[in-house]
C-alpha positions as CSV (number, residue, x, y, z in Angstrom):
1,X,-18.8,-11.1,10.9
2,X,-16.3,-9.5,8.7
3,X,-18.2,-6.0,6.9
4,X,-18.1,-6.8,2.8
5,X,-16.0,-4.1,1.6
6,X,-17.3,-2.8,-2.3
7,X,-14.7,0.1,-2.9
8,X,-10.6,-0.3,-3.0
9,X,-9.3,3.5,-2.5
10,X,-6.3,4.5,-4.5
11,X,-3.0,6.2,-2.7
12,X,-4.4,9.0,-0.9
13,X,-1.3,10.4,0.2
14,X,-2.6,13.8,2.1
15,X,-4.9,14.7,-0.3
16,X,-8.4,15.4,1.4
17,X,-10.1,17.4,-0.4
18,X,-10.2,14.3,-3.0
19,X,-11.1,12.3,-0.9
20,X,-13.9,13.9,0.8
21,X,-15.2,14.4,-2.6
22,X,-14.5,11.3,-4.2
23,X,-16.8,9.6,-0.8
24,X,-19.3,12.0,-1.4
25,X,-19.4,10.8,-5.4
26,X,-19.6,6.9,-4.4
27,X,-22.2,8.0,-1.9
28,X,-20.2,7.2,1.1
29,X,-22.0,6.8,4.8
30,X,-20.2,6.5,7.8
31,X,-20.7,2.3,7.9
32,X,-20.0,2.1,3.8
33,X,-18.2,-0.6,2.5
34,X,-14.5,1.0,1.7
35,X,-11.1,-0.4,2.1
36,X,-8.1,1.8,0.8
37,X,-4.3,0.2,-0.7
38,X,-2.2,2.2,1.7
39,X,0.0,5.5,1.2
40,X,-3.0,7.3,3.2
41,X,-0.6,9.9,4.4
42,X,2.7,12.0,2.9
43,X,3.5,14.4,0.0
44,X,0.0,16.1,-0.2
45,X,-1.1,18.9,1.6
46,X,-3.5,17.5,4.6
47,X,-2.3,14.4,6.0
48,X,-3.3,15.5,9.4
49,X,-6.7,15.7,8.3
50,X,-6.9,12.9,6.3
51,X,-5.5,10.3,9.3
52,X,-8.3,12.3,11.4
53,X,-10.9,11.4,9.0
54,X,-9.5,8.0,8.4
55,X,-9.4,7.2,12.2
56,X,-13.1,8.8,13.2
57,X,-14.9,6.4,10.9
58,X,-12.8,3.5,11.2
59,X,-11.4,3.1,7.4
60,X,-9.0,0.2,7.1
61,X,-5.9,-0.1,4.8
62,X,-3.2,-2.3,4.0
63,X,0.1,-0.5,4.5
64,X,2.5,1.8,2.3
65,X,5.8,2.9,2.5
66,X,4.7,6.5,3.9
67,X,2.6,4.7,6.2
68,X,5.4,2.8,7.5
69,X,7.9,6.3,7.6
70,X,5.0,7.7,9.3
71,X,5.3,5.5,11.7
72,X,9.0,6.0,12.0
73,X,8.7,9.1,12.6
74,X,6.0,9.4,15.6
75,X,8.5,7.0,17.4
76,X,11.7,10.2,16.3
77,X,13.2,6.8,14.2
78,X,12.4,8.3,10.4
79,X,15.6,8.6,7.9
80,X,18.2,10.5,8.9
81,X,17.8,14.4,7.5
82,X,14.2,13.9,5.9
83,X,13.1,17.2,4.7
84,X,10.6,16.1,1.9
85,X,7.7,14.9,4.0
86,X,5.0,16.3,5.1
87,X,4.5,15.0,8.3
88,X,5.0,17.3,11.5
89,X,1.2,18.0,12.2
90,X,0.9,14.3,12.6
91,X,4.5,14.4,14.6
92,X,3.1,17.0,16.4
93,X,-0.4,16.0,17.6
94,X,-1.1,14.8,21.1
95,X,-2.5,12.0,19.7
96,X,0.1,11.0,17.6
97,X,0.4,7.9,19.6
98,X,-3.1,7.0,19.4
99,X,-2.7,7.1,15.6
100,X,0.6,4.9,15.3
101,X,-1.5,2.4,17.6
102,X,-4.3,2.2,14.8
103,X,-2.0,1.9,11.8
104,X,-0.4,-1.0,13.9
105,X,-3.5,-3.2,13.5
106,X,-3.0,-2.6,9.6
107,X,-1.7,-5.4,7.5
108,X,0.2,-5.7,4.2
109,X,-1.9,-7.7,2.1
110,X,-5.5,-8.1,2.6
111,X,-8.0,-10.6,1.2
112,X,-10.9,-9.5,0.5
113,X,-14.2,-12.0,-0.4
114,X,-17.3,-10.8,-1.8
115,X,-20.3,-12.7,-3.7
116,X,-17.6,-15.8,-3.4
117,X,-14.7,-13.9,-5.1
118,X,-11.8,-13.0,-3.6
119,X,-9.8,-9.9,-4.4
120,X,-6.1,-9.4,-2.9
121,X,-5.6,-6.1,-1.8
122,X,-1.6,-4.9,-1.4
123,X,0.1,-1.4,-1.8
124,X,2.8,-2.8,-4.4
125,X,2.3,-6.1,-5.4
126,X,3.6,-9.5,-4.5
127,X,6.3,-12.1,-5.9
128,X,5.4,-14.1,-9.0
129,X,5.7,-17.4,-7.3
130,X,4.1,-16.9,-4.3
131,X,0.3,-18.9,-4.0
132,X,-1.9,-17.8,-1.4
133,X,-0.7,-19.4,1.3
134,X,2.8,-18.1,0.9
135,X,1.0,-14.3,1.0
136,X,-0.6,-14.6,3.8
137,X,2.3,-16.1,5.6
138,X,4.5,-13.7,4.4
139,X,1.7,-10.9,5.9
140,X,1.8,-12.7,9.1
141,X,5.5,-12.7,9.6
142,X,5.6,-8.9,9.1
143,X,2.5,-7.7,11.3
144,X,3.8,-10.0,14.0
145,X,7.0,-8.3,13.9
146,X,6.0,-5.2,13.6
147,X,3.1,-5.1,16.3
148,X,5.6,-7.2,19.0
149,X,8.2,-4.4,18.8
150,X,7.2,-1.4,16.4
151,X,10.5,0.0,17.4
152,X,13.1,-2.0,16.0
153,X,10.9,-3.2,13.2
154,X,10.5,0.5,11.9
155,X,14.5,1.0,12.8
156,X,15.7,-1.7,10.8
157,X,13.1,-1.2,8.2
158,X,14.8,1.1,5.6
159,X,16.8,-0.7,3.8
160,X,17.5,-1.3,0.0
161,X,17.5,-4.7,0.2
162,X,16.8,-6.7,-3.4
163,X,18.4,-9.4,-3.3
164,X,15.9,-12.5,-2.9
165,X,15.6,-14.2,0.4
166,X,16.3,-17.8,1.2
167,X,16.4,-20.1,4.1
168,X,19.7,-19.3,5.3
169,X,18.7,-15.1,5.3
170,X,18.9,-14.2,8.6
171,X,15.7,-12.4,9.8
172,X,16.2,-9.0,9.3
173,X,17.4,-8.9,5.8
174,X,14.4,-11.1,5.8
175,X,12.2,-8.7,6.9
176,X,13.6,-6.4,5.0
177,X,13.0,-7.7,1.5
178,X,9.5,-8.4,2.3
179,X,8.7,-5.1,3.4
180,X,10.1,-4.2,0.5
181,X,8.5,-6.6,-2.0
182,X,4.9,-5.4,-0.3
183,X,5.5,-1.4,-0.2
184,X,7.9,-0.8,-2.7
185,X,8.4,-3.0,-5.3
186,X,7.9,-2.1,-9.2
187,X,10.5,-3.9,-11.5
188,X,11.4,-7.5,-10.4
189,X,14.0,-9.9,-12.7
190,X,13.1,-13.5,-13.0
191,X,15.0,-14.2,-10.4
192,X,13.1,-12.3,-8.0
193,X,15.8,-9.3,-7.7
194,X,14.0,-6.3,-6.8
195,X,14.8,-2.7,-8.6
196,X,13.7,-0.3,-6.9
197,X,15.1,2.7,-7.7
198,X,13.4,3.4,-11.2
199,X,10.1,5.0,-10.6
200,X,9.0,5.6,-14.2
201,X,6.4,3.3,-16.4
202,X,9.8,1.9,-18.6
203,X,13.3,0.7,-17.7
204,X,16.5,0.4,-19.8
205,X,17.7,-2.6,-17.8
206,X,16.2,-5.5,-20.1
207,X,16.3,-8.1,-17.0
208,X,13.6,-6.2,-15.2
209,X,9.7,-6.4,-16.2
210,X,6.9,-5.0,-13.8
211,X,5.8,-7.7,-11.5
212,X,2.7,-8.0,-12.7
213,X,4.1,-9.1,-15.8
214,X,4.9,-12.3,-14.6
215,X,2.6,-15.3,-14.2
216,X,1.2,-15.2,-11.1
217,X,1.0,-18.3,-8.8
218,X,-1.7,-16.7,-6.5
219,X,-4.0,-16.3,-9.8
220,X,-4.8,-20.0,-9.5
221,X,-6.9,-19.2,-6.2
222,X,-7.5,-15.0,-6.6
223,X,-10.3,-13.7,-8.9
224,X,-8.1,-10.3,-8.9
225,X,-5.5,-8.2,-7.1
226,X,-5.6,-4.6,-6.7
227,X,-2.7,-2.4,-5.9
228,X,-1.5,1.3,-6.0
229,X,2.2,2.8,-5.5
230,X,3.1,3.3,-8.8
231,X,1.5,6.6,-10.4
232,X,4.0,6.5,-13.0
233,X,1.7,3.7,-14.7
234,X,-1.6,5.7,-14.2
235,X,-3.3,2.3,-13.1
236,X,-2.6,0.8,-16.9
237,X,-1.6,-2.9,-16.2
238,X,-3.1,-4.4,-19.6
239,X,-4.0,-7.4,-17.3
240,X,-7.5,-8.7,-16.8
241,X,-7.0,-9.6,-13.0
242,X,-4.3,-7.2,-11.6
243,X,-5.4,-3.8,-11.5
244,X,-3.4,-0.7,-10.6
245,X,-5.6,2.2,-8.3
246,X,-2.3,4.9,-7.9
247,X,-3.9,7.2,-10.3
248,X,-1.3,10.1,-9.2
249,X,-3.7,12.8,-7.5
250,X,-1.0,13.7,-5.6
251,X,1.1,14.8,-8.6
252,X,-1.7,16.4,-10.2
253,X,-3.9,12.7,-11.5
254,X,-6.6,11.7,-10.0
255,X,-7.8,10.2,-6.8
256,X,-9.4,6.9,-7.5
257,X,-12.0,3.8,-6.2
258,X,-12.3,0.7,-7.4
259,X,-15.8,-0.8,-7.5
260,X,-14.9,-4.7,-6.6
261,X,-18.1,-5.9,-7.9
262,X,-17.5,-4.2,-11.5
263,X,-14.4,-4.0,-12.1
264,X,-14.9,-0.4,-12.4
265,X,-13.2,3.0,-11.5
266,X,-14.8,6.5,-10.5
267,X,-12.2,9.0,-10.1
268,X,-12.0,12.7,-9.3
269,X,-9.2,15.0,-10.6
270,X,-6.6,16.5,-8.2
271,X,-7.1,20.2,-7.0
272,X,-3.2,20.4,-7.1
């Protein structure tokens, strides 16, 4: 019987301090009820301790981009010259496989049912036109992938790819775009084109909105989705049912959970 998870985590991303504080604020146990929307690891200043923590009490996430490079680089398959991260006491621990081997069992979009309500869990969103169906196909293409040969999956991962997919994409470009589209994305055209270099709550390209702009398909069957990635926004969606959790601790925010059952947000400000 599936646990009924009450609290969505925002992006984490090293910070531990936060977090330990922000479990003891929600009055946390050891069997509570949490579930966090990826970007557990990278950029703050205790990842190592955080995947420790994460791993001891068996806290599940979908996954984020620095999830997914974290991955890369346990396997020595990261980008090329990456200085930025910081990474090497998880590169460096004995148990680094151990830890790849639990974020493998992680997918990239989660639903999550309580009290007959159903609340989609991603790190950056999903397409416009996609229903439920199409989401949890979409999830099932990539863990497959990605658990039957973590290697070339994470190697052929990094890509830039925006263009939107169709039947005759071959199935890395594939793959690509829908890693993408799941970790990364922020601005989407009507089309479907992603843009994802711009970072920033505003673009000056008028084709582009943020995707949760859009109507969404899934809607017609989800009571809500909840995502992070995007700290730039500080969680401000101006939509009833799709609610932003990236809340920025890591750049000096906050460090957020989202209380499924209320709709409501305790946060705890960033020691940085």
């Amino acid at each position: 019987m599936e646990k009924k998870f009450k609290f969505i985590l925002g992006d984490i991303q090293g910070c531990y301090q936060e977090l330990r504080q922000l479990l003891k604020q929600i009055g946390y146990k050891r069997n509570n009820d949490i579930f966090c929307v990826g970007d557990i690891v990278n950029r703050g200043p205790e990842s190592d301790k955080v995947v420790d923590f994460v791993i001891k009490n068996k806290i599940k996430s979908v996954l984020g981009n620095h999830d997914l490079h974290m991955m890369a680089l346990i396997l020595g398959i990261g980008k090329n010259k990456d200085k930025s991260h910081t990474l090497q006491k998880i590169i460096d621990k004995k148990t680094k496989l151990d830890i790849l081997d639990y974020f493998l069992n992680f997918p990239f979009a989660k639903i999550i049912q309580n009290n007959k309500k159903k609340t989609l869990v991603v790190h950056a969103g999903v397409l416009p036109s996609w229903g439920v169906k199409d989401i949890l196909a979409s999830n099932e293409e990539l863990t497959y992938s990605l658990k039957k040969d973590p290697e070339e999956f994470l190697r052929s991962m990094y890509s830039d790819r925006s263009k939107k997919i169709s039947k005759s994409t071959n199935k890395r470009n594939r793959r690509r775009y829908l890693v993408n589209v799941f970790t990364r994305m922020r601005f989407i055209s009507s089309n479907y084109k992603l843009d994802l270099k711009t970072k920033m709550n505003k673009t000056q390209i008028k084709k582009y909105k943020p995707w949760f702009k859009y109507r969404h398909k899934s809607l017609n069957e989800l009571d809500g989705i909840v995502f992070g990635h995007w700290a730039a926004i500080k969680g401000v969606t101006n939509h009833t049912s799709i609610k932003g959790i990236d809340l920025g601790c890591v750049w000096g925010g906050s460090l957020g959970a989202y209380n499924i059952y209320d709709k409501s947000i305790i946060t705890v400000k960033s020691k940085k």
